[in-house]
C-alpha angles and dihedrals in degrees: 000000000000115000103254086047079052105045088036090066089041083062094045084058093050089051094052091047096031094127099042099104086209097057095151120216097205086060092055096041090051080047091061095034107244125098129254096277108042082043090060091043093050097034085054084051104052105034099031087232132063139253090266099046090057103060094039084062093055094043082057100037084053091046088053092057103042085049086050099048109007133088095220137124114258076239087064097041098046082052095046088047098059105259123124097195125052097211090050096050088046097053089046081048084051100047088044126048087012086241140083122252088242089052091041089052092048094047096053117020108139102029094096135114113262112261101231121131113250087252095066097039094055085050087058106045095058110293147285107294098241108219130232090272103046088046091055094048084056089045094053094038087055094056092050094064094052099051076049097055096043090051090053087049091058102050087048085055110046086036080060099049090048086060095050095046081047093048093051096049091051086055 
């Protein structure tokens, strides 16, 4: 396996445990089959910041979000994002985006996307397009339900005339 295609799976590791405060190095390094060290060297080398860095970044990039659209303490946040200490999670805000999280907050609530699932908003912005094969399932099943019915109506109605021929014959 060549050593981008490696490292590459390493960061798709990190992605997927970004927010564990224990993410251990040692774990993704043995992921991508180098040892701490040389991870951290490679990783440097393909990606121009380390490990670390990284995952400091999306710590932060995710922050950012949950200040802009979310009705959470900066305490929680810090905790959901991945960091364990709360000074710590507000001076790598800081270097980061030049701001607090409290300022940040402040500067941008409200200029966040929605948070609705795809599905909804698809609901909402008209529907989903049905294709040729689910609108003739409706179509069959439609029709379906009107032979059904008629066939309903025809026993009603021959079940009717019985108790009125019945009805006669007892007079």
């Amino acid at each position: 396996m060549d050593k981008v295609r490696q490292l590459r799976l390493a960061k798709d590791a990190m992605d997927r445990e970004w927010a564990d405060p224990a993410l251990d190095l040692d774990a993704v390094a043995a992921h991508a089959g180098y040892s701490r060290y040389h991870f951290v060297r490679a990783f440097k080398e393909v990606y121009c910041e380390t490990p670390g860095q990284y995952l400091t970044h999306r710590r932060i990039e995710r922050a950012e979000e949950y200040l802009r659209v979310a009705n959470l303490t900066v305490t929680e946040i810090c905790h959901l994002v991945g960091f364990s200490s709360l000074g710590t999670f507000s001076a790598k805000f800081k270097a980061r985006t030049g701001l607090s999280p409290s300022e940040y907050r402040d500067k941008h609530v409200g200029r966040g996307a929605a948070l609705i699932p795809g599905c909804y908003a698809m609901l909402w912005a008209g529907g989903f397009r049905q294709t040729d094969s689910s609108s003739e399932e409706q179509r069959d099943s439609s029709s379906e339900e009107q032979r059904d019915s008629s066939s309903e109506e025809q026993q009603d109605s021959s079940s009717e005339e019985q108790q009125d021929s019945n009805s006669e014959e007892a007079r």
